[in-house]
KEKE-3310 file (N, C-alpha, C; in steps of 0.2 Angstrom, whole numbers, plus 5000, padded with zeros to 4 digits):
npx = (4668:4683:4682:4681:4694:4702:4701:4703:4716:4722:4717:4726:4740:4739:4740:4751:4761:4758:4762:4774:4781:4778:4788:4801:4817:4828:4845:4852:4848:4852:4842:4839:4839:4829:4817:4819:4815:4822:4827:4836:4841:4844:4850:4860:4871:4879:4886:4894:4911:4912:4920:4925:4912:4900:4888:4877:4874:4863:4871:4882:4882:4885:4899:4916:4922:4935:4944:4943:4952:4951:4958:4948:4939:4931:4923:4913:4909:4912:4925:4925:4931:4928:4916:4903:4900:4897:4906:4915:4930:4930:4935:4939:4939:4954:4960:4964:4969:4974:4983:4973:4973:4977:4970:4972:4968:4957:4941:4929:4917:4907:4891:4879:4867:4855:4846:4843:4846:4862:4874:4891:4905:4915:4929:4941:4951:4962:4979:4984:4986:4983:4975:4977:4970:4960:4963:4955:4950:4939:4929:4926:4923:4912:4908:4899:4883:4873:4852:4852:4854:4853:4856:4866:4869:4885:4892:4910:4913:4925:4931:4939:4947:4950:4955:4955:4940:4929:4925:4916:4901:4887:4883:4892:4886:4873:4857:4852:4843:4848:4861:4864:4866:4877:4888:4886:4889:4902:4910:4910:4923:4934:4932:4920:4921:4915:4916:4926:4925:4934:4935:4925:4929:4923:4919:4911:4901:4894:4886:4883:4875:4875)
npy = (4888:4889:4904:4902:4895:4902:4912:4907:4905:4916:4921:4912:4916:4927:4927:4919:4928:4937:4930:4928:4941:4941:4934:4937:4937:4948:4958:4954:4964:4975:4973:4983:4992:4992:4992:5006:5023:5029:5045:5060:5058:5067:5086:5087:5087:5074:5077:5086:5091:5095:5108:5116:5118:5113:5116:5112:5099:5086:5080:5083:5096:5103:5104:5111:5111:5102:5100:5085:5076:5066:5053:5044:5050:5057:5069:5071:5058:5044:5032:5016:5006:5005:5002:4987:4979:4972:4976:4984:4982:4982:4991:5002:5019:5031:5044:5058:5068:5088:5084:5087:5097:5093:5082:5065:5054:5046:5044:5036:5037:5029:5033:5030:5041:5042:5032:5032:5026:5020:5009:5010:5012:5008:5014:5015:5020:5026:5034:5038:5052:5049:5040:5025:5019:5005:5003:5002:4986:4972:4971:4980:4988:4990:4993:5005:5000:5003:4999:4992:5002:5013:5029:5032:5042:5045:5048:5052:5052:5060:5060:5069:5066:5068:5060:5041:5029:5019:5012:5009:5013:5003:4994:4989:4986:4988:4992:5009:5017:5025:5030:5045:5045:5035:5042:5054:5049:5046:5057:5059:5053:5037:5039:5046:5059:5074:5081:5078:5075:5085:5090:5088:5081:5080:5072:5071:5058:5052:5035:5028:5012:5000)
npz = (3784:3780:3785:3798:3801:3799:3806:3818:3816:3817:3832:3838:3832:3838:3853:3855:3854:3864:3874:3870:3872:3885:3892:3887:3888:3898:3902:3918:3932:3943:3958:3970:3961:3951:3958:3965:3960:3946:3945:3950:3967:3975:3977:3973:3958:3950:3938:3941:3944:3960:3970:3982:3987:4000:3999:3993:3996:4003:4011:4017:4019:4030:4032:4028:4012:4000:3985:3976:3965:3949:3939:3931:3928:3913:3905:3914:3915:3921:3920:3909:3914:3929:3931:3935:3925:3911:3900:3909:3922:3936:3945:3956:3955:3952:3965:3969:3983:3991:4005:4021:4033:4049:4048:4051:4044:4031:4026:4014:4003:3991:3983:3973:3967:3961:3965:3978:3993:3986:3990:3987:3988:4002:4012:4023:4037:4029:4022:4014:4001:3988:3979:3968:3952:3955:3968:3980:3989:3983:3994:3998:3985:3974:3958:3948:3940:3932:3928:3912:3896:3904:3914:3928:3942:3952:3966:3976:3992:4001:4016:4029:4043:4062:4070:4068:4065:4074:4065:4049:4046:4036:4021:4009:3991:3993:3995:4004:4016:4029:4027:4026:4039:4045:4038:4049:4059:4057:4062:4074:4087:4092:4106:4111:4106:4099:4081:4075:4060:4048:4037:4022:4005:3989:3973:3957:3946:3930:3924:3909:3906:3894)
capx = (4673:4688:4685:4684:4700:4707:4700:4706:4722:4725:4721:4733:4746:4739:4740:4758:4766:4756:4765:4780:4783:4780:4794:4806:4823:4832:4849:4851:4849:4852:4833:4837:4837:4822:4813:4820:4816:4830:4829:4840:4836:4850:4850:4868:4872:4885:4890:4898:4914:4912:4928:4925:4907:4898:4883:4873:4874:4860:4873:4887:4882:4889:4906:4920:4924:4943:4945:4947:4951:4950:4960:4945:4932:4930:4918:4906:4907:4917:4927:4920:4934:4927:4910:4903:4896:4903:4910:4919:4934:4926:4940:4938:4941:4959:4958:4969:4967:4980:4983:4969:4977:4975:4970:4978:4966:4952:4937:4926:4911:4904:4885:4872:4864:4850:4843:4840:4855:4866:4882:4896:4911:4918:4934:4943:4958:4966:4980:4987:4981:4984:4974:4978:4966:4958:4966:4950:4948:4932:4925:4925:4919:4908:4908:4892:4881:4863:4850:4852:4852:4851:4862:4865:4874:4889:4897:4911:4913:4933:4929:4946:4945:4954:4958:4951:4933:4932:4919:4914:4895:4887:4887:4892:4883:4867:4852:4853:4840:4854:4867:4865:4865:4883:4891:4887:4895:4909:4911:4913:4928:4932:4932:4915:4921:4913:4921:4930:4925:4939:4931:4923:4929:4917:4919:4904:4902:4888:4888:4879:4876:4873)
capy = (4884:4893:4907:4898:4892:4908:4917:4902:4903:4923:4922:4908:4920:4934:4925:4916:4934:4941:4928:4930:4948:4944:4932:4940:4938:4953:4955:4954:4970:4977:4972:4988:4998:4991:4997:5013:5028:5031:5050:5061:5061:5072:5089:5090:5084:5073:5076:5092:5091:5100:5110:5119:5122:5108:5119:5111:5093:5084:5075:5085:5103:5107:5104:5114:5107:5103:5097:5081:5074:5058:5053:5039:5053:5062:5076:5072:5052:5038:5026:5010:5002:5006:4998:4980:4979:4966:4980:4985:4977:4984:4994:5008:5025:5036:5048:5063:5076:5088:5083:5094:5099:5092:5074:5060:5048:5049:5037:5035:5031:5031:5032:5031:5047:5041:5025:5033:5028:5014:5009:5008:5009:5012:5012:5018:5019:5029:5037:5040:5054:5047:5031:5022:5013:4997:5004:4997:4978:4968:4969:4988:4992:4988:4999:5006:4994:5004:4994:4994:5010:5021:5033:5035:5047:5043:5054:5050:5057:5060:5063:5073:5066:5071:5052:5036:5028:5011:5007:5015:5008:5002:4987:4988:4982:4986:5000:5009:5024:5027:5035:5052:5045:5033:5048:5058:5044:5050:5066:5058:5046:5032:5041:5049:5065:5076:5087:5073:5077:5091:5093:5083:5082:5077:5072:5064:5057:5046:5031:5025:5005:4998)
capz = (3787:3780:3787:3803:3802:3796:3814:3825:3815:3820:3838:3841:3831:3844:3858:3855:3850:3868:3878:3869:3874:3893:3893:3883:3892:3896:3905:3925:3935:3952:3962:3970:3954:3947:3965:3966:3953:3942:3945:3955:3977:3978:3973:3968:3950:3949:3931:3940:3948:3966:3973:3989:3992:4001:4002:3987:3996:4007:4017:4019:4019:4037:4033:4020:4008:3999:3979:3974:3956:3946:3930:3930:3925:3909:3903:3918:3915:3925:3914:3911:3920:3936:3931:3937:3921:3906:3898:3914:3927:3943:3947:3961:3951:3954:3966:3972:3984:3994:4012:4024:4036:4057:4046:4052:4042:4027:4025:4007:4004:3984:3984:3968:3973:3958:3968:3986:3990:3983:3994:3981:3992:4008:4013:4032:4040:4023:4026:4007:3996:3981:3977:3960:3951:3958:3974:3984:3987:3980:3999:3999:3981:3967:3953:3945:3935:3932:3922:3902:3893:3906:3916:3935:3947:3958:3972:3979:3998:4004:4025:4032:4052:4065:4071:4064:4069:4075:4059:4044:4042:4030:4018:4000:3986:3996:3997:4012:4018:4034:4023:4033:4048:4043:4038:4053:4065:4058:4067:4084:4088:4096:4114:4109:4105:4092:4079:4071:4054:4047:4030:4015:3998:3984:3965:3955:3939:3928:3921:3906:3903:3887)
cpx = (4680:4688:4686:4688:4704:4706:4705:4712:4724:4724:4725:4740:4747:4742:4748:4762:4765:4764:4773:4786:4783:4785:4798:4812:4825:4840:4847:4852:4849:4843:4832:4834:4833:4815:4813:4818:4822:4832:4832:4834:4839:4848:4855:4869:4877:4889:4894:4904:4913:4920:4927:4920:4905:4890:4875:4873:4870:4864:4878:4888:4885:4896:4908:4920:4932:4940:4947:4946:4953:4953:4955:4939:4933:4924:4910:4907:4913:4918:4925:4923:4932:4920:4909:4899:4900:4907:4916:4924:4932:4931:4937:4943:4948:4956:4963:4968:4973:4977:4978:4972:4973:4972:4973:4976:4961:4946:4933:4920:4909:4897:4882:4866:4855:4846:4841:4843:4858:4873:4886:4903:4912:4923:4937:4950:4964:4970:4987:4983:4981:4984:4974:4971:4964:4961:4961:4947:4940:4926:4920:4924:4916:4907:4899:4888:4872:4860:4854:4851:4849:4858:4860:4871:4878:4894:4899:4913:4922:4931:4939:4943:4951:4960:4954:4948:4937:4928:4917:4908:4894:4890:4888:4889:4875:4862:4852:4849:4845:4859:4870:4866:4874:4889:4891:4890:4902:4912:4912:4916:4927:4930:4923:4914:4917:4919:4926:4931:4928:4933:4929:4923:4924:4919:4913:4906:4896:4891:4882:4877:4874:4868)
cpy = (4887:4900:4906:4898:4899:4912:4914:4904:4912:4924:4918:4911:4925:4931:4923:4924:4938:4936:4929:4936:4947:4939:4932:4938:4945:4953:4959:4962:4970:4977:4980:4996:4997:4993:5002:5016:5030:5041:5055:5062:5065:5078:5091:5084:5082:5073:5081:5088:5097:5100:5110:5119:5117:5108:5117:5102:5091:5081:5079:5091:5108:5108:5107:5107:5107:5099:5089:5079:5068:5057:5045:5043:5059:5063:5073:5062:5047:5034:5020:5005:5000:5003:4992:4978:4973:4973:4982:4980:4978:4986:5002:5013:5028:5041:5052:5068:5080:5087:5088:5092:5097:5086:5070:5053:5051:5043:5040:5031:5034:5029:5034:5034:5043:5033:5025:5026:5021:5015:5007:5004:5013:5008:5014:5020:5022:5034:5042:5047:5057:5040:5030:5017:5008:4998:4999:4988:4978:4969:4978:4991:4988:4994:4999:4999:4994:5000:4996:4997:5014:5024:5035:5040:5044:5047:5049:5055:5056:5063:5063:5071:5066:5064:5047:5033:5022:5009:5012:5008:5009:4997:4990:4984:4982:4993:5002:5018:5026:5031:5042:5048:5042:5039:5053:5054:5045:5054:5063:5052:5042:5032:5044:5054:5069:5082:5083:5074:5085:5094:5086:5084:5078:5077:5068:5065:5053:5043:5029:5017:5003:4993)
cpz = (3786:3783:3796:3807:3803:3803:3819:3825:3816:3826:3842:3839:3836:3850:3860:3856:3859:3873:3877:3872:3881:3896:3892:3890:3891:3902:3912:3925:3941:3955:3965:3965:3953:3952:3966:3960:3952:3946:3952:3961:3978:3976:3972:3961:3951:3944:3933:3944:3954:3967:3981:3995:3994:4000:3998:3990:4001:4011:4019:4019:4025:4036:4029:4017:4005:3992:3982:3966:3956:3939:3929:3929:3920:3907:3905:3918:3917:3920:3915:3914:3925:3935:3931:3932:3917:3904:3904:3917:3933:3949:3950:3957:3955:3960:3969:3978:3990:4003:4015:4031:4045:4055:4047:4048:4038:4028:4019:4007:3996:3984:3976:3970:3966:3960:3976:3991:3989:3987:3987:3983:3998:4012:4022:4032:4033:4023:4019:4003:3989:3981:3970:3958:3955:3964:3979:3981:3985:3987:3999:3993:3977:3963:3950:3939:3935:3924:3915:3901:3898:3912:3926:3935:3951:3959:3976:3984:4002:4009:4027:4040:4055:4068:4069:4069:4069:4069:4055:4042:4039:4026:4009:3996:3989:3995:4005:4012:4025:4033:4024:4038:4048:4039:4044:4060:4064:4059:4073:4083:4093:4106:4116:4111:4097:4088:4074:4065:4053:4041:4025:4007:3993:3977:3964:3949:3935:3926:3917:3905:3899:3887)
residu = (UNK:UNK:UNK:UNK:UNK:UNK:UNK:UNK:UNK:UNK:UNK:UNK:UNK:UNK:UNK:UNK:UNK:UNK:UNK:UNK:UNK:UNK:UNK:UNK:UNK:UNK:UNK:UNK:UNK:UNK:UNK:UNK:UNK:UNK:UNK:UNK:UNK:UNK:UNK:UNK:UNK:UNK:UNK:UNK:UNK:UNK:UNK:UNK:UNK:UNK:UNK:UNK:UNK:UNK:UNK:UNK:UNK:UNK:UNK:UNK:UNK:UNK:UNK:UNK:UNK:UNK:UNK:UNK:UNK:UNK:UNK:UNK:UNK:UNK:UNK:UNK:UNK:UNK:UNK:UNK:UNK:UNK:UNK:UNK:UNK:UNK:UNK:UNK:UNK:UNK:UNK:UNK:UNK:UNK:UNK:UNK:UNK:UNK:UNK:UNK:UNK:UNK:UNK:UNK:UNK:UNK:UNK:UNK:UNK:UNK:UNK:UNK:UNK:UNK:UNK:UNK:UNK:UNK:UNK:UNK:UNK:UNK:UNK:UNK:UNK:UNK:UNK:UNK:UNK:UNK:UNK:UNK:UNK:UNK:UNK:UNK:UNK:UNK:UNK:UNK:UNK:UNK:UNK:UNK:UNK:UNK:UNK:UNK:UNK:UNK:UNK:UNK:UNK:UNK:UNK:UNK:UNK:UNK:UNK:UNK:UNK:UNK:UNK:UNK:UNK:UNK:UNK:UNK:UNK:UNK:UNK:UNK:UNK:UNK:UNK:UNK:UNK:UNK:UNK:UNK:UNK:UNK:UNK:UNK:UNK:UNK:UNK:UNK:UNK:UNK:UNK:UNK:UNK:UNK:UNK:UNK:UNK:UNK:UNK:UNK:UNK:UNK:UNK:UNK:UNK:UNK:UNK:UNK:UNK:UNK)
# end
């Protein structure tokens, strides 16, 4: 009879302990991310900064390239300001870059090359080039915010055009397999002329989450 009891009473400890573990709480994540593989689709690394060549980029290999820089990313990794995380404000990163020359307007688009592909931000009609911090409204960015303890990629894309589109597709805060094709709409203007696209500057960075 005691040992009985003593069986009973171990697989009700097993079974409590089983259930336990598959309701465990953990915190919220992006649905995208949890359906996409983490590992890069791109084959440019964004922990690099690019300058000039474009030639190493799936989406933007036809065009030159021009520098741009961020005092919102050091040694390869984007401050956590810029992330929609708790630790973050969800502040759109700095960015700089010199005037490219026969531009009359830029447009932006910050993509999560490690989720095939993550809209981040996308801006238009930009005619500054020199964005400050949180420069972009809430509509036009979300800062990075990959599951718990792991690390994505995020490239942001600086399009030099001759004159400004009537739309920069694409929704923010969404998965989007179209991301080449939303990028190459913007080579031809509102007349539908092509050639539009001058050049594309490129910075990337990762982000780790806690």
């Amino acid at each position: 009879m005691k040992l009985r009891k003593l069986l009973t009473l171990g697989i009700t400890v097993a079974v409590s302990m089983a259930f336990s573990g598959c309701f465990r709480e953990s915190p919220p994540q992006s649905t995208a991310a949890q359906e996409v593989p983490t590992a890069l689709s791109s084959e440019t690394d964004a922990g690099v900064i690019p300058g000039t060549d474009n030639s190493d980029d799936i989406f933007v290999s036809a065009y030159p390239g021009f520098a741009v820089t961020s005092e919102s990313l050091h040694d390869g990794f984007w401050d956590g300001i810029t992330s929609n995380t708790d630790e973050g404000e969800n502040k759109s990163p700095q960015l700089s870059w010199e005037p490219v020359e026969g531009a009359t307007t830029y447009a932006i688009y910050m993509i999560d090359l490690s989720t095939h592909y993550f809209i981040h931000w996308k801006s238009s009609g930009i005619t500054e080039t020199d964005l400050p911090e949180g420069w972009a409204s809430s509509d036009d960015f979300v800062g990075p915010w990959p599951p718990s303890g792991t690390t994505h990629n995020y490239m942001v894309y600086v399009f030099a055009l001759k004159v400004p589109v009537e739309r920069v597709k694409g929704t923010v805060n969404t998965l989007s397999d179209k991301v080449q094709d939303f990028m190459d709409e913007l080579d031809t203007d509102k007349d539908g002329n092509t050639g539009n696209i001058l050049a594309v500057g490129r910075i990337g960075g990762k982000y780790t989450a806690k």
